[in-house]
TORLOTI-122806 format. One record per residue (C-alpha): residue number from 0; residue in one letter; z, y, x negated. Coordinates in nm, 3 decimals. Each point is the difference from the previous one (the first is absolute). Last residue first. Layout:
NODE   pos   code        c3        c2        c1
NODE   NUM      A         Z         Y         X
...
END
This chain:
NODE   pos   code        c3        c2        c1
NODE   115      X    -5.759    -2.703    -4.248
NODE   114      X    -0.044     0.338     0.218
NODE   113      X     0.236     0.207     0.002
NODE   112      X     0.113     0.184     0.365
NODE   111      X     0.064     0.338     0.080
NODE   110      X     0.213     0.165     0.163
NODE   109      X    -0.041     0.302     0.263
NODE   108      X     0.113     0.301    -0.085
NODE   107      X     0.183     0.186     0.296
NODE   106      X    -0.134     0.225     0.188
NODE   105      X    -0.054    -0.212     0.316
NODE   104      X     0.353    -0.088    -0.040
NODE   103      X     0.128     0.303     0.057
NODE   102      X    -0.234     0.109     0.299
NODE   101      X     0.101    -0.289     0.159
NODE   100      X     0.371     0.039    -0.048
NODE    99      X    -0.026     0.330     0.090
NODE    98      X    -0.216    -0.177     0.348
NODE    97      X     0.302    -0.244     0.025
NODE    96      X     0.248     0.321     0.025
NODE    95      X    -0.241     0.160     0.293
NODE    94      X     0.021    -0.318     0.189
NODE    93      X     0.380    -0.036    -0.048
NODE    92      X     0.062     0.373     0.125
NODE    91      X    -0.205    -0.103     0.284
NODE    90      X     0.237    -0.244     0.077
NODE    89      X     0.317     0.174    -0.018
NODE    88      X    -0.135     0.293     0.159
NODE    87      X    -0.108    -0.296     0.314
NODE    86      X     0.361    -0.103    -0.008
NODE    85      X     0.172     0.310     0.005
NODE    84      X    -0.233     0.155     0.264
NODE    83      X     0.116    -0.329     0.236
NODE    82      X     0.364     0.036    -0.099
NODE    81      X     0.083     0.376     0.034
NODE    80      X     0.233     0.128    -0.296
NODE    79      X    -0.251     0.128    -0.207
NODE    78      X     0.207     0.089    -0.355
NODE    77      X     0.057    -0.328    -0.175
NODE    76      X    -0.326    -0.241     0.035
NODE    75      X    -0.217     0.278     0.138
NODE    74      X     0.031     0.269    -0.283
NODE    73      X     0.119    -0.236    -0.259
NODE    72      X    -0.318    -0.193    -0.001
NODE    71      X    -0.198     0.292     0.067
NODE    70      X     0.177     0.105    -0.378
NODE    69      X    -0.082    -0.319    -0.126
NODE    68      X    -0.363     0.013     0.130
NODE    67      X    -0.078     0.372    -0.142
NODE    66      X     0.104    -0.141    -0.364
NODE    65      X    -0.207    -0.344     0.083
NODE    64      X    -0.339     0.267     0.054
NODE    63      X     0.128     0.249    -0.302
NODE    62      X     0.022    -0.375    -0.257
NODE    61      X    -0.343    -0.074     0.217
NODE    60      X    -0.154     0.341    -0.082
NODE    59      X     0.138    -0.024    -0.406
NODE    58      X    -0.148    -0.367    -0.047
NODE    57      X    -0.369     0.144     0.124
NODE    56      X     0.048     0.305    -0.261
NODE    55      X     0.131    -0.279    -0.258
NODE    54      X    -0.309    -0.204     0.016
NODE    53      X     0.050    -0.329    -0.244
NODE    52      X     0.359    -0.009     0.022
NODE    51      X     0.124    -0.306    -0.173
NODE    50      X     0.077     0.130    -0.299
NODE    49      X     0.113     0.268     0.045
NODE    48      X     0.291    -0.075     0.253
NODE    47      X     0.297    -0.083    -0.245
NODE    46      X    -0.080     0.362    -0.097
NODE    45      X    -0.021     0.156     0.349
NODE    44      X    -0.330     0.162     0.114
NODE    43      X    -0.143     0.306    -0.105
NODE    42      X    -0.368     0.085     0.144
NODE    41      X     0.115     0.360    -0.002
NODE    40      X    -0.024     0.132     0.347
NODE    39      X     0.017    -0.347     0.155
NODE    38      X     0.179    -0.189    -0.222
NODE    37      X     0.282     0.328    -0.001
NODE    36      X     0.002    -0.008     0.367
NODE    35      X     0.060    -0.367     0.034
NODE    34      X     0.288    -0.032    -0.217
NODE    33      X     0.116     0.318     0.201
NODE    32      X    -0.016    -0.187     0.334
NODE    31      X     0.156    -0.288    -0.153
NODE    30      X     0.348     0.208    -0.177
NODE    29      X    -0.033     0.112     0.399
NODE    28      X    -0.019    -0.292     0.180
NODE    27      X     0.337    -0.170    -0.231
NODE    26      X     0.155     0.292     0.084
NODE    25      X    -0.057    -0.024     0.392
NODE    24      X     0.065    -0.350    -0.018
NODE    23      X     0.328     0.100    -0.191
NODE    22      X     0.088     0.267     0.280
NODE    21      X    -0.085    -0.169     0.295
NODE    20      X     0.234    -0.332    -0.047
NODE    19      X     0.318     0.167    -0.087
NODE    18      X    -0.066     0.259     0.270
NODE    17      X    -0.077    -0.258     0.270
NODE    16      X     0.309    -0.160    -0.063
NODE    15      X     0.208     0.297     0.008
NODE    14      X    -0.171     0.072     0.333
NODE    13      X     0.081    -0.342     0.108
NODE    12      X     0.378     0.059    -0.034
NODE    11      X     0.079     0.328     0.116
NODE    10      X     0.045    -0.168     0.394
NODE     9      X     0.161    -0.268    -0.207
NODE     8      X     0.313     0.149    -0.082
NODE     7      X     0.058     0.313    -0.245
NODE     6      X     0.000     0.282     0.277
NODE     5      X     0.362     0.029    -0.027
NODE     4      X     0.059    -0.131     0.378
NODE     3      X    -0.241    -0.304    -0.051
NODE     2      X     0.216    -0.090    -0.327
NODE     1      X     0.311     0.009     0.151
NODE     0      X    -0.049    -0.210     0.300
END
């Protein structure tokens, strides 16, 4: 009874929650998002990266494209409250995220094989 007169019960609870889960995703989108900006801008790309990435412009828009997914991730997975729009943000935020991943891997070197 204490703890839902202070304010520290679980009607507080969830929005604690949904603080400690926003905030790293939203870092974690952002150090991304300017990964992706500098491959795009400069053509730099990570050094454990290099040399792998074949086309770092194309690597840069899907590092920006997964950046803009995390944070739609957060958006409608933590914020929306309503059930049906949170499921279909959720969703699309998925789509977008596997066309990053796309776009990453479509710039990546591909390997090649020796011939014996």
């Amino acid at each position: 009874m204490l703890a839902l007169v202070s304010g520290v019960g679980p009607a507080h609870g969830s929005e604690i929650m949904t603080l400690y889960a926003a905030v790293p995703l939203v870092l974690i989108a952002s150090l991304v998002a300017a990964s992706g900006v500098a491959a795009v801008t400069r053509g730099w790309v990570l050094p454990m990266n290099r040399r792998y990435v074949r086309a770092p412009r194309l690597y840069g828009w899907g590092q920006l494209v997964m950046a803009f997914a995390m944070c739609w991730q957060v958006v409608f997975g933590l914020v929306i409250s309503d059930s049906a729009t949170r499921q279909w943000g959720t969703l699309t935020g998925g789509a977008i995220l596997l066309v990053g991943l796309f776009l990453m891997a479509a710039a990546q070197r591909t390997r090649r094989r020796e011939h014996r």
